[in-house]
N, C-alpha and C positions, 0 to 999 in steps of 0.2 A: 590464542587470540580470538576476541570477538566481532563478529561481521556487522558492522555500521550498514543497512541499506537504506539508501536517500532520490530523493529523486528531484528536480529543476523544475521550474516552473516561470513562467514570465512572457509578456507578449511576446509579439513577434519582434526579430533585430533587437532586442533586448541582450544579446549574448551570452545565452545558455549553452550554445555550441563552443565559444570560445571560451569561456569560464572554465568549463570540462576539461578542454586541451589546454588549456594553460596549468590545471591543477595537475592533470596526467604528464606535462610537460617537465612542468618543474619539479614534482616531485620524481625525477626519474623514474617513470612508471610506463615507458614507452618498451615495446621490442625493439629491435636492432632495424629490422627489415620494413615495419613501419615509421622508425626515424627516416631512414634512406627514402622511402615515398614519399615522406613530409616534405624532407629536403626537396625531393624532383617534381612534387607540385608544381604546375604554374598559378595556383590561387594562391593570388599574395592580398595581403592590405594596402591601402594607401599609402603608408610610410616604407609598400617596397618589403615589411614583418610577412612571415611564414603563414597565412593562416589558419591559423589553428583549429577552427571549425570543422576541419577535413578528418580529424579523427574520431568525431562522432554522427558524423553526413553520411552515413554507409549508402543508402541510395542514391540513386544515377542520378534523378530528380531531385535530392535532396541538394547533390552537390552544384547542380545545373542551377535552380531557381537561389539556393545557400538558405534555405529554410529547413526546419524540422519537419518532417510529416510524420515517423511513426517513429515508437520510443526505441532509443538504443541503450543496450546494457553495457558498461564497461566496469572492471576489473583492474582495482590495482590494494595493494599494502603498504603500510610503512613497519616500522618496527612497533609502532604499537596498536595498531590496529589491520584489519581488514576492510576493503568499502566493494559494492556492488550500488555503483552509479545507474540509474534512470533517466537517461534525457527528453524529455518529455514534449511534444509540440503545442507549439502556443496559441494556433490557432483555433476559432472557436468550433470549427467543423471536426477539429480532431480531437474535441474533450473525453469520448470514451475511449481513445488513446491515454490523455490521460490517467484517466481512471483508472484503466489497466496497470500503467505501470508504479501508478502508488499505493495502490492495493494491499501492500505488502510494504511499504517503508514505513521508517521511523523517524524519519528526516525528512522534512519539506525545505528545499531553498528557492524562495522566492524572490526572483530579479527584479529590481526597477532600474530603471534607466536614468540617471541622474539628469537629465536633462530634462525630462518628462513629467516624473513626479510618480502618485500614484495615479493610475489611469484605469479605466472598466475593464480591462482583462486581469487586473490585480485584483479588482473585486472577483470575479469570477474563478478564480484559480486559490484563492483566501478561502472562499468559500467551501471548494472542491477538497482543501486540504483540512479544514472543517467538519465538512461531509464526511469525509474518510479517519477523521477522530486522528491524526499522524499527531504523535506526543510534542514534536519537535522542531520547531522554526525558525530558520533562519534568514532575514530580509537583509541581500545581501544589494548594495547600491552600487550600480555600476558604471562604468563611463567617469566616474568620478575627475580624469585627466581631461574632458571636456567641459567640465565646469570649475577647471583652475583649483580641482581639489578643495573645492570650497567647505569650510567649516559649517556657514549657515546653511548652503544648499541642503547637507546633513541634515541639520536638526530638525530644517522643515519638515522635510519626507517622515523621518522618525515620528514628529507628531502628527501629520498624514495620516502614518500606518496605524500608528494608536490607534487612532478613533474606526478604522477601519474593523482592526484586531478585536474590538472588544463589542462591536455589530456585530460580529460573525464567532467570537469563543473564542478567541484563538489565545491561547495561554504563553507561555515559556517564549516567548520572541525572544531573539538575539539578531541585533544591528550590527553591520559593516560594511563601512566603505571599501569599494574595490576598485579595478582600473582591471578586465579580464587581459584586456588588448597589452599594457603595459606592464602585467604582473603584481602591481601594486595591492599586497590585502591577499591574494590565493595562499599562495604558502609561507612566502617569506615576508616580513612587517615591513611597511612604504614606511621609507623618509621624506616622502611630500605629503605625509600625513600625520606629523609629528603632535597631534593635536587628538588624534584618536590613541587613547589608551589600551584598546581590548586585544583579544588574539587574531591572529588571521587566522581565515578560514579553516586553513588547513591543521591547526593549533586547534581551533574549537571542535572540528568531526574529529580530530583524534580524542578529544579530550570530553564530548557533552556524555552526559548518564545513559546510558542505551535502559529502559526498562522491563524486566523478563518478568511475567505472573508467574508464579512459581507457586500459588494460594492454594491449596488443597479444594477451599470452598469451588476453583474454577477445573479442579482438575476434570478433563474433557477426552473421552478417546472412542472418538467413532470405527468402529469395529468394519476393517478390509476385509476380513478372510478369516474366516475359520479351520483350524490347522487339526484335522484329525487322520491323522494317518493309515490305522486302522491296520497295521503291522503286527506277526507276535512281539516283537522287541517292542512295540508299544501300543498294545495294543487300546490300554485305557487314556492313552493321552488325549487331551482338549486344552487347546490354546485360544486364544483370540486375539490376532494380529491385527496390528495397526499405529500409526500414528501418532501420539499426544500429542490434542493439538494446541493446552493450552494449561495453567496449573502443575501442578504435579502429582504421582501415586506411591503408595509407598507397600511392599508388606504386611499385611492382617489391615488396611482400610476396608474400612464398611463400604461398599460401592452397591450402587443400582443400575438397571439396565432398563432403557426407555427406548422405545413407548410401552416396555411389557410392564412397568416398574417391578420385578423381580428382585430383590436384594440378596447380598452374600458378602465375601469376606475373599477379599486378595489372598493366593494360597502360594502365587512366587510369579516373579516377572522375568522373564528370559529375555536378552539383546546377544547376541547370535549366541557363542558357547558361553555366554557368562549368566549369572544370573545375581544384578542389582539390589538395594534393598528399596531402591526407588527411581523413578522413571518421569523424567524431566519434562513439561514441554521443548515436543522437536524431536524426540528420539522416536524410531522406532521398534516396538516391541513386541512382543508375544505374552501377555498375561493369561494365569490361570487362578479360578476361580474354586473355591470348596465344594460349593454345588454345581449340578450338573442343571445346569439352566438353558432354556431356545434361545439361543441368537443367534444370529445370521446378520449379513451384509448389511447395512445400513443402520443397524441400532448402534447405541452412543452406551458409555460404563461412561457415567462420571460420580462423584464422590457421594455418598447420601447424606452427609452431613449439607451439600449445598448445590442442591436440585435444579436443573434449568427449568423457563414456560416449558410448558407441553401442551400444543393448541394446534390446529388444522385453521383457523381464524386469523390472521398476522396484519397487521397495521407493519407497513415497510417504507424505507427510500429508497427508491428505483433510477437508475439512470438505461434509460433506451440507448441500444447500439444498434439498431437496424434499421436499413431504408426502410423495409415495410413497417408503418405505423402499429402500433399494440392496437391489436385486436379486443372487445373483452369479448368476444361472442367465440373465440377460438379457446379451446384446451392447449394448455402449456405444458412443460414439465418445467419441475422447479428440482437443480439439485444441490442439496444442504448437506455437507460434509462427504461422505460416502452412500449417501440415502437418495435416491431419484423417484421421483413420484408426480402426478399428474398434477395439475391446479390450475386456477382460474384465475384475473384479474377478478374482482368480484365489487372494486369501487377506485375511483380516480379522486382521488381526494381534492389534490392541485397539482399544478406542476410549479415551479418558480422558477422567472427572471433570475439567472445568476449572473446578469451583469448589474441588473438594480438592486435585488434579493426582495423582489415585490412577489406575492400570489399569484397566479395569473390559475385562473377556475374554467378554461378551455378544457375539454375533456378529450384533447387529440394528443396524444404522445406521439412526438415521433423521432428522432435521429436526433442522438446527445440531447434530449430532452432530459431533464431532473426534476422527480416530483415525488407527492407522498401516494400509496394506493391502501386499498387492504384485498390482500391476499388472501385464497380459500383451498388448501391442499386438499385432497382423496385421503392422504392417514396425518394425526398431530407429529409436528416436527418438534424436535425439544430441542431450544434454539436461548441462547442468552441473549438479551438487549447488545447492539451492534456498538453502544456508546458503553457499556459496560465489558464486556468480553470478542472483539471483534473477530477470533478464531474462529467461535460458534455463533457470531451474529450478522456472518455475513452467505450469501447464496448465490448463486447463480438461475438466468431462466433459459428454456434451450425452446427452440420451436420442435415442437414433434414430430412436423411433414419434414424437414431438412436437417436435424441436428445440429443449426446451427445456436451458438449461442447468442441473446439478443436482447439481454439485460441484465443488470450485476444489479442485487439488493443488496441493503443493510436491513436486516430485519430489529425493528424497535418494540413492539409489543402486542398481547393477545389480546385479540378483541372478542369481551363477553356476549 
């Protein structure tokens, strides 16, 4: 089976926490031992119901205030799929929360609150899912039991979201009415909605197109570790382990090795005792190469029929995660796949309002700030555009006095 990961999104009390445990609910996808604590909760709702919130509130505070603060992962299957759920916080102080935990999904579900409409966190979070290129959208309306299940309430929003959707890119949208609180719309189809025709939720993540690059043009494998053992049982062995992290390789491909551009020819792919005639993005492997060529840690083998930028110069999208404001006068590290190297802010393009999605040409980044910069590495990173390849077009920046990390890029292209 294949692993759906998706992630939530939606203001606050919008019922991202409930929605979760209602889907985790119904679809029996509970343990035994946290039924039994659900049950012995004393958070209940209004009507006296379980509430469901409580299986994704893992913090003390979370469950105290009944808000999200940091993302939680949960875990459940059906029989035809796999999901690793992202609960994401909706407030706007925790947007590199979010960031973090959609990083990596393929699914965006984005709440409104039928009652509401759409509102300036749905701008912002439309946006973010945007930002992050996610193929797959689902604006899911909720509360729908508090507006008498209304038909028109629906279509409003729906056209709402359009005009929203097509400001910000947003492609493949799919609508549904829900009720998280009452179950109406998660897994099983509502009869007080005998007016909407489509699937419920839980019918459409089992069912939407997950899509894997598999293009040889994108095949990408930044090079962990060099495997020489230097044994007599082997003594002439050279491998070079790592990752694919994106495309695919196969036996006798012409491949190049960057930033040296070296070229050669796949001479056999090893994954543990076996040896494939091709190597997937997502697998880990050990390829070997015909010639005896320098690589080491951080250089990248991707296909040479389809070359990434190779530039030290990067125009990027930056979102700031740290209290302290971006420095440009400080030396950073930037690290892009398995490669860490020193760099510079070297230009603050803008940042933007992502609740209006207006410029704003302040030159201060500071804490969940989103904006464009251009970046200036110590050696060229060979990086694909973040809207075309996001495996190799995205980065991280670390501060170099504390290690910590303190901004996530999508890098978009070389500046001459």
């Amino acid at each position: 089976m294949d692993i759906l990961k998706f992630i939530t999104a939606g203001s606050v009390d919008d019922g991202k926490s409930t929605l979760i445990g209602r889907l985790l609910y119904d679809s029996e996808a509970i343990l035994a031992d946290q039924l039994e604590a659900l049950h012995a909760s004393n958070r209940k709702n209004d009507d006296g119901s379980i509430d469901l919130a409580i299986l994704t509130d893992g913090l003390k505070a979370e469950r105290e205030q009944g808000i999200t603060i940091d993302v939680a992962y949960k875990y459940f299957e059906t029989d035809k799929r796999k999901f690793i759920i992202a609960d994401a916080p909706g407030h706007i102080q925790y947007t590199r929360n979010m960031v973090t935990g959609a990083s990596n999904a393929a699914l965006a579900i984005i709440l409104i609150d039928a009652r509401k409409g759409v509102v300036e966190q749905t701008t912002r979070h439309s946006f973010l899912v945007s930002l992050l290129q996610i193929p797959q959208v689902v604006v899911a309306i909720n509360k729908m039991d508090m507006v008498d299940y209304s038909e028109d309430v629906y279509k409003q929003i729906v056209a709402d979201y359009k005009k929203l959707a097509a400001k910000v890119n947003l492609d493949n949208v799919t609508y549904i009415p829900v009720s998280a609180l009452k179950g109406d719309n998660i897994v099983y189809p509502s009869s007080k909605m005998t007016w909407y025709l489509g699937d419920s939720l839980l019918q459409h993540l089992e069912n939407v197109e997950i899509t894997i690059d598999d293009s040889s043009a994108h095949a990408r494998l930044p090079v962990q570790w060099v495997v020489r053992p230097q044994t007599d049982a082997l003594h002439d062995y050279r491998g070079y382990a790592g990752r694919v992290s994106s495309g695919s390789f196969k036996v006798n491909d012409k491949v190049t090795v960057l930033p040296s551009g070296f070229s050669s020819t796949i001479s056999k792919i090893e994954v543990y005792d076996k040896q494939p005639a091709e190597a997937l993005a997502g697998m880990s492997v050990t390829v070997h190469l015909q010639d005896n060529i320098d690589i080491s840690r951080g250089d990248i083998i991707v296909n040479s029929a389809g070359q990434p930028q190779l530039s030290n110069v990067i125009e990027a999208d930056l979102c700031w995660m740290d209290t302290r404001p971006l420095d440009t006068s400080l030396t950073y590290l930037v690290q892009h796949n398995t490669k860490t190297i020193r760099c510079k802010i070297q230009e603050i393009i803008y940042k933007v309002n992502i609740n209006t999605l207006e410029k704003d040409f302040d030159e201060e980044f500071k804490l969940n700030d989103i904006g464009r910069i251009v970046i200036k590495t110590a050696e060229p990173l060979a990086f694909d555009p973040y809207q075309v390849n996001k495996a190799n077009g995205g980065a991280i920046i670390i501060d170099s006095r504390t290690n910590v990390t303190v901004g996530a890029l999508m890098l978009r292209q070389s500046v001459e």
